[in-house]
Every structure is written in C-alpha cells, then in structure tokens.
DSSP file (Angstrom, degrees, kcal/mol; ACC not computed):
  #  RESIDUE AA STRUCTURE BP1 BP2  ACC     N-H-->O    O-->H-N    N-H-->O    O-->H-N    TCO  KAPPA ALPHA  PHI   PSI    X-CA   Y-CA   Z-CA
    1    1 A X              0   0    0      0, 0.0     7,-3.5     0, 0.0     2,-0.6   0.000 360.0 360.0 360.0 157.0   49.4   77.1  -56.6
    2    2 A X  B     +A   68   0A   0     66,-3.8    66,-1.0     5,-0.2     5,-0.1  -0.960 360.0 167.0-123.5 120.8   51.5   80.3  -55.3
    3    3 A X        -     0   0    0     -2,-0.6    64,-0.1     2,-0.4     4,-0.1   0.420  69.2 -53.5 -75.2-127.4   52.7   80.4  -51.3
    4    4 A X  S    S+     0   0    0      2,-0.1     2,-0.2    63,-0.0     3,-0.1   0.275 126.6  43.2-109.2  -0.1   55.2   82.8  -50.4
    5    5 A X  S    S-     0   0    0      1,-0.2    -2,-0.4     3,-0.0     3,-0.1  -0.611 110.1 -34.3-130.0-165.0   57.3   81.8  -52.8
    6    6 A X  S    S-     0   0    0     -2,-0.2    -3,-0.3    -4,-0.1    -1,-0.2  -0.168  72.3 -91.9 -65.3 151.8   57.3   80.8  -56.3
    7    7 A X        -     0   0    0     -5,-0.1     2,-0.6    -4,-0.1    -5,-0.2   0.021  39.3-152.4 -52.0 149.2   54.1   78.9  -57.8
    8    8 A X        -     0   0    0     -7,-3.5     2,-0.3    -3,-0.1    -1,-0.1  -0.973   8.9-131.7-129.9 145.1   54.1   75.1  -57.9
    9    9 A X        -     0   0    0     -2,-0.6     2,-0.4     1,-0.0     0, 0.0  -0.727  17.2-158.9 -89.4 142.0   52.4   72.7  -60.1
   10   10 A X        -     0   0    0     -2,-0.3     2,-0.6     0, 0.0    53,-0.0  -0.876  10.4-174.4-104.0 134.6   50.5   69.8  -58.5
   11   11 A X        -     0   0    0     -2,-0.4     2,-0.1    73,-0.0    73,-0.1  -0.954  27.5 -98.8-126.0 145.9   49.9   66.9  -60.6
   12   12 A X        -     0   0    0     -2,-0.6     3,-0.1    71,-0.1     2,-0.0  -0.268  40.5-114.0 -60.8 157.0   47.7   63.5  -59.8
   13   13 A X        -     0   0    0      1,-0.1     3,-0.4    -2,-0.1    -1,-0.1  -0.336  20.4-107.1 -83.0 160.9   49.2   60.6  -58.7
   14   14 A X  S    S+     0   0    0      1,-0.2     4,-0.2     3,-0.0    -1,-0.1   0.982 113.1  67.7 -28.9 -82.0   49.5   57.2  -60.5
   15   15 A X        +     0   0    0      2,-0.1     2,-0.4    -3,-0.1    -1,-0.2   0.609  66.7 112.0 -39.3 -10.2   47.1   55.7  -58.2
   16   16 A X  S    S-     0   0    0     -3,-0.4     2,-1.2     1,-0.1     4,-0.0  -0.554  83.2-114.3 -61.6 129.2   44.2   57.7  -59.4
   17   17 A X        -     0   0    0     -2,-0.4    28,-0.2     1,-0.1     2,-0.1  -0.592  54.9-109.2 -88.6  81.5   41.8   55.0  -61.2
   18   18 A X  S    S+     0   0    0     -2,-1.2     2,-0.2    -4,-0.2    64,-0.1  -0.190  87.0  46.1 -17.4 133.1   42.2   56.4  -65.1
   19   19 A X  S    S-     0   0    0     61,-0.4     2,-0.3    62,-0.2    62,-0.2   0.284  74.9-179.4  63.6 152.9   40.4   57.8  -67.5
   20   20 A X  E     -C   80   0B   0     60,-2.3    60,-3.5    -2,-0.2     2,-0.3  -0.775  20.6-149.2-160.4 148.2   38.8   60.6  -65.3
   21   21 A X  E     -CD  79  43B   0     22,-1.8    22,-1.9    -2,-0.3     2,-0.9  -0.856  19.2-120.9-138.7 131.5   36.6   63.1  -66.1
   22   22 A X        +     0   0    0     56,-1.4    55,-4.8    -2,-0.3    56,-0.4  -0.756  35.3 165.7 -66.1  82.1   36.5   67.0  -64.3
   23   23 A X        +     0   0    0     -2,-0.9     2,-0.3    53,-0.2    19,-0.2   0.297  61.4   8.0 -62.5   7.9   33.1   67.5  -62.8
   24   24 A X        -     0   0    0     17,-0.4     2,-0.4    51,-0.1    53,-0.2  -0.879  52.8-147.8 179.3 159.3   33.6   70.6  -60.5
   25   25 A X        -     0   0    0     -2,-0.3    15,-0.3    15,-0.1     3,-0.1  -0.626  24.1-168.5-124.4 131.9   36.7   73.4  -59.8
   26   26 A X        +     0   0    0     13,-3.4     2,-0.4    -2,-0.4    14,-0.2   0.164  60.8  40.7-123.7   6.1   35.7   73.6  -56.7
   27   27 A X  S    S-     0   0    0     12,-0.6    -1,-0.3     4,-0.0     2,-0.2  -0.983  81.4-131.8-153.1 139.1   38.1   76.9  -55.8
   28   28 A X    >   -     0   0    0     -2,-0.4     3,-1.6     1,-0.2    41,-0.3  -0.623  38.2 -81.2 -98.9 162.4   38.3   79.5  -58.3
   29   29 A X  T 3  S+     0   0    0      1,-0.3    -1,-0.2    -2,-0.2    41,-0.1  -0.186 121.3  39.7 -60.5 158.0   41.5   80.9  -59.2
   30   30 A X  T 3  S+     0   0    0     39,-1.2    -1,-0.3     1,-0.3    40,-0.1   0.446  90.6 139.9  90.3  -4.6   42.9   83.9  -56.3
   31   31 A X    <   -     0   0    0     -3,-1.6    38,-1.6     1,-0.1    -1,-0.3  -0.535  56.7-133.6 -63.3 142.2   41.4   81.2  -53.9
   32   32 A X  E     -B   68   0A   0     36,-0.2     2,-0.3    -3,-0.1    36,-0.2  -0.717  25.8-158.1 -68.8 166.3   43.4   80.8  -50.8
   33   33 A X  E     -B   67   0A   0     34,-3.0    34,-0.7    -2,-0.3     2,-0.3  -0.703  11.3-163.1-126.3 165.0   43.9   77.0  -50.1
   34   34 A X    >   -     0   0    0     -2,-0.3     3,-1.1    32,-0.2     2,-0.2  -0.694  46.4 -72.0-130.7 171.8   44.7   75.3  -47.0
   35   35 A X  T 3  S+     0   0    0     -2,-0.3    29,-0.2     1,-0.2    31,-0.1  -0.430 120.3  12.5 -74.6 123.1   46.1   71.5  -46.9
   36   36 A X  T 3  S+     0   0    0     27,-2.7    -1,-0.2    29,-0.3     2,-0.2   0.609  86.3 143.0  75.0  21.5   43.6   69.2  -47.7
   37   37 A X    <   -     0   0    0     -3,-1.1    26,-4.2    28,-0.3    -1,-0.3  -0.495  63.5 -95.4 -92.4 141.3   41.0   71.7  -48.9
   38   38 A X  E     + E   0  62B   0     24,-0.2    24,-0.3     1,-0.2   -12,-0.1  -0.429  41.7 178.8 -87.1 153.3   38.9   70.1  -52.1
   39   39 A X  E     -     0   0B   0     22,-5.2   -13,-3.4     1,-0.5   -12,-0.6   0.882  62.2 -17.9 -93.9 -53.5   40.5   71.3  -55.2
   40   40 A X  E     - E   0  61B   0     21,-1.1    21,-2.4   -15,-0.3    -1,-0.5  -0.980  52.1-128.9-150.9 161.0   38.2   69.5  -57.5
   41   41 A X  E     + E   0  60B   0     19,-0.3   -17,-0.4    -2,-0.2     2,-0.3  -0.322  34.5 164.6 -94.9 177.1   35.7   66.9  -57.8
   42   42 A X  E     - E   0  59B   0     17,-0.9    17,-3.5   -20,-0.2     2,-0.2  -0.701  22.4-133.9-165.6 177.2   36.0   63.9  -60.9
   43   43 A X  E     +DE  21  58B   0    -22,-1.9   -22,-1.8    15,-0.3    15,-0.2  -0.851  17.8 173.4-130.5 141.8   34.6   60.5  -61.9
   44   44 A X  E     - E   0  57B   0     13,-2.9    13,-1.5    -2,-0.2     2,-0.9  -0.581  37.3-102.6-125.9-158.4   36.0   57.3  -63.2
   45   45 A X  E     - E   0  56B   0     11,-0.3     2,-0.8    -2,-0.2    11,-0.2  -0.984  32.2-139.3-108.0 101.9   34.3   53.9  -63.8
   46   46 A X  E     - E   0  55B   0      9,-1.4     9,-3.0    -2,-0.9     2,-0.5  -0.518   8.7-154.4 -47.4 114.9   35.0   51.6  -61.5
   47   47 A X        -     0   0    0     -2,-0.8     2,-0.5     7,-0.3     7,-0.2  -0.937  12.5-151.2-104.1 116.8   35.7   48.0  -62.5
   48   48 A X    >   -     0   0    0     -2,-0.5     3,-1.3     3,-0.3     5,-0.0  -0.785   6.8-141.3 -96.4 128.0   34.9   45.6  -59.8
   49   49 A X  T 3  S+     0   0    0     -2,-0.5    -1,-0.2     1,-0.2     0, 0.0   0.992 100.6  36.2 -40.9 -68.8   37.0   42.2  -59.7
   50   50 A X  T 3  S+     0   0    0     -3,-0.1     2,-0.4     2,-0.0    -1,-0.2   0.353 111.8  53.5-105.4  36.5   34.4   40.3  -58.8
   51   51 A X  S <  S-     0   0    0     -3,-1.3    -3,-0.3     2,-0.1     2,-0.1  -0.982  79.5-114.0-127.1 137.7   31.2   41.6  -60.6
   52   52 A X  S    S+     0   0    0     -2,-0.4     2,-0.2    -5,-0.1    -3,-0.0  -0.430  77.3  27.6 -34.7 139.9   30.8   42.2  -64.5
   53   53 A X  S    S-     0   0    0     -2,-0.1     2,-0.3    -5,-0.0    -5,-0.2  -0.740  81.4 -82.5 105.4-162.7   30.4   45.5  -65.6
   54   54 A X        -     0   0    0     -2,-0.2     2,-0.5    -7,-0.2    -7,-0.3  -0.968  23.0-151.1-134.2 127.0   31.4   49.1  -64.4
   55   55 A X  E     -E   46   0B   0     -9,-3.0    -9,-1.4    -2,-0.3   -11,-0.1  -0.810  20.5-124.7-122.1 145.5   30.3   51.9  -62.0
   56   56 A X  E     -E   45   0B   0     -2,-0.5     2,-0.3   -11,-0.2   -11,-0.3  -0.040  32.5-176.2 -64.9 144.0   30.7   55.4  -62.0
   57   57 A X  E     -E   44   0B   0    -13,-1.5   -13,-2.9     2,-0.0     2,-0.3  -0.987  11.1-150.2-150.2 148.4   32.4   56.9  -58.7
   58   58 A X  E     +E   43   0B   0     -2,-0.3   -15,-0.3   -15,-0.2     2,-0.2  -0.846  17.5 178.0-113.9 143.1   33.0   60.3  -57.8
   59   59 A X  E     -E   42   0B   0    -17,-3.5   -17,-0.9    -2,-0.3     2,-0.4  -0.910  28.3-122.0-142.2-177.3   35.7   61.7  -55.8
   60   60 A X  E     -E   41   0B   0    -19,-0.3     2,-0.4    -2,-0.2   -19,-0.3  -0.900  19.5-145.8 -94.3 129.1   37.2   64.8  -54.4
   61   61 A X  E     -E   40   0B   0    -21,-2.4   -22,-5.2    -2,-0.4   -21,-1.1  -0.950  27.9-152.6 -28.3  97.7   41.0   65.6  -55.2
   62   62 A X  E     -E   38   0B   0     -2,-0.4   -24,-0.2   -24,-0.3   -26,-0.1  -0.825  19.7 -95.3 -93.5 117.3   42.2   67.2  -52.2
   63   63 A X        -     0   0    0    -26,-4.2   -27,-2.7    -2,-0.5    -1,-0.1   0.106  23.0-166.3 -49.7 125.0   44.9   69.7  -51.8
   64   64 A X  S    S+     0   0    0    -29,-0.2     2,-0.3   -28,-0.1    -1,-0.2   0.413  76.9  27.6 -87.7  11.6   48.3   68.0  -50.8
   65   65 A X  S    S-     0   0    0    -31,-0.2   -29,-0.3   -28,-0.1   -28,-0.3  -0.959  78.6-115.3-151.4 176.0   49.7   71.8  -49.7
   66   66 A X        +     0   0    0     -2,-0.3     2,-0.4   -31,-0.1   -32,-0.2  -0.817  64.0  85.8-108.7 161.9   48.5   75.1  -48.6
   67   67 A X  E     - B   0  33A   0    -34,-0.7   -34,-3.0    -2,-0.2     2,-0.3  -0.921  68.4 -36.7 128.0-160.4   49.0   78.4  -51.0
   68   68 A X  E     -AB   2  32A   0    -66,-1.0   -66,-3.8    -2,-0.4   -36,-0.2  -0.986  39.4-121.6-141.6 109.7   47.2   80.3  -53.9
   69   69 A X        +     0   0    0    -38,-1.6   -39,-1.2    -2,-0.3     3,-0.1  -0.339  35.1 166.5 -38.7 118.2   45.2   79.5  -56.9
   70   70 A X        -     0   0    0      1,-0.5     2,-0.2   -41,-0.1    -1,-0.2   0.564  63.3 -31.4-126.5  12.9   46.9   80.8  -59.5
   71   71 A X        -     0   0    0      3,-0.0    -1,-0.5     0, 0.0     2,-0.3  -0.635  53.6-132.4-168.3 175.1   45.3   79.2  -62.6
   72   72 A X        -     0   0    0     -2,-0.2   -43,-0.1    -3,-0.1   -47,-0.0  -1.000  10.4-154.2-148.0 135.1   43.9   75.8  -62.8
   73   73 A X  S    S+     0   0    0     -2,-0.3     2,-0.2     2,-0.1    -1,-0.1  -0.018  75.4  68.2-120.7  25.2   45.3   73.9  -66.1
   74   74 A X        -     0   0    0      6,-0.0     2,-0.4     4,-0.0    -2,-0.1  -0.798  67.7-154.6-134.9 168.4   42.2   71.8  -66.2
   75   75 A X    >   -     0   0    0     -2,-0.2     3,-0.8   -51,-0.1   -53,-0.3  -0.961  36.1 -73.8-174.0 154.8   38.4   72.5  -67.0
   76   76 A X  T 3  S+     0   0    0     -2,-0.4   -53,-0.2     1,-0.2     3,-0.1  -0.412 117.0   5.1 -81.4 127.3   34.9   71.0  -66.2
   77   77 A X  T 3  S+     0   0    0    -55,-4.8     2,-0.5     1,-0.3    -1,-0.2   0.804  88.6 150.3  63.6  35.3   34.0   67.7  -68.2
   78   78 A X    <   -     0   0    0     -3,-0.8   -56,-1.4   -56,-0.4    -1,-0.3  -0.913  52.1-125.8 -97.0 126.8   37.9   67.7  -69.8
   79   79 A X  E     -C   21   0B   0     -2,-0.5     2,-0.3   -58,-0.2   -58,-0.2  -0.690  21.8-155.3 -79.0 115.2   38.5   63.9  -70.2
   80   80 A X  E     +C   20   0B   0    -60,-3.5   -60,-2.3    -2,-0.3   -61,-0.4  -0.852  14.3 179.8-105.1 154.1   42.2   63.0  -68.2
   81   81 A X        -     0   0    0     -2,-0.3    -1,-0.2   -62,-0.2   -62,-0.2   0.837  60.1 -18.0-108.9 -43.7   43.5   59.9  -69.9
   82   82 A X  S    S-     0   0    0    -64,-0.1   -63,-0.1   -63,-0.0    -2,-0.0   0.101  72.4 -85.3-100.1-131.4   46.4   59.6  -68.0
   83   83 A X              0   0    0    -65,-0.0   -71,-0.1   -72,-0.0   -69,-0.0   0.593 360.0 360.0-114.1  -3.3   49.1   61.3  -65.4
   84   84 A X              0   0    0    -73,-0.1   -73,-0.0     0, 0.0     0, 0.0   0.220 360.0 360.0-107.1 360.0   51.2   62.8  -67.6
C-alpha cells in the first residue's frame, strides 16, 4: 500500500490459522484504504481440540494502516501455506 510516502508491504501475521485460501480482494488496486478497512476475505479449516474433524471458517483480513492499493501480490483461491 502507498501513503504519502513510499509503498509498504503488509504481510499476515503468525497467528493466522494456516493453510489459507483467498476467497475475495475485497479493494481493487488505486483503492484508497483507511485503517481497518477489509482488504480481503480467506478460509482455513478449523481444528477443534475437543471435537474430531475440521470446519471451514472464513475471515476478513483487515487493514492494519491507512494508504493506497498499489498492487495486491495475492489472487482469488491462491492456496497460502505459510507467512513467509
């Protein structure tokens, strides 16, 4: 994303539940953003401690700054395996 200054990459955190899968861009590039504006949607499987099995959960990825799309380095139903 571009502010008034030069562009910055955002990456996901650790804490994001891995694998995830892109379902939605939810701002096209040239978008302004404000903080806490949804960037994009995904899914993971949930693993619950104390059931067998998995379930799918969707979440929003929300912007952690305010700025300007300036390409998005990700695409819809791209499989993330990790954070790096």
């Amino acid at each position: 994303m571009e502010g008034s200054s030069s562009p910055t990459a955002l990456y996901l955190p650790d804490s994001v539940e891995y694998p995830i899968t892109i379902q939605r861009l939810n701002k096209p590039i040239g978008a302004q953003v404000n903080k806490t504006d949804a960037l994009f949607t995904y899914s993971f499987k949930a693993t619950k401690v104390d059931e067998p099995g998995e379930e799918r959960q969707v979440r929003v990825w929300e912007s952690p700054i305010e700025g300007q799309i300036t390409k998005w380095e990700l695409k819809v139903n791209q499989v993330i395996q990790s954070p790096t």
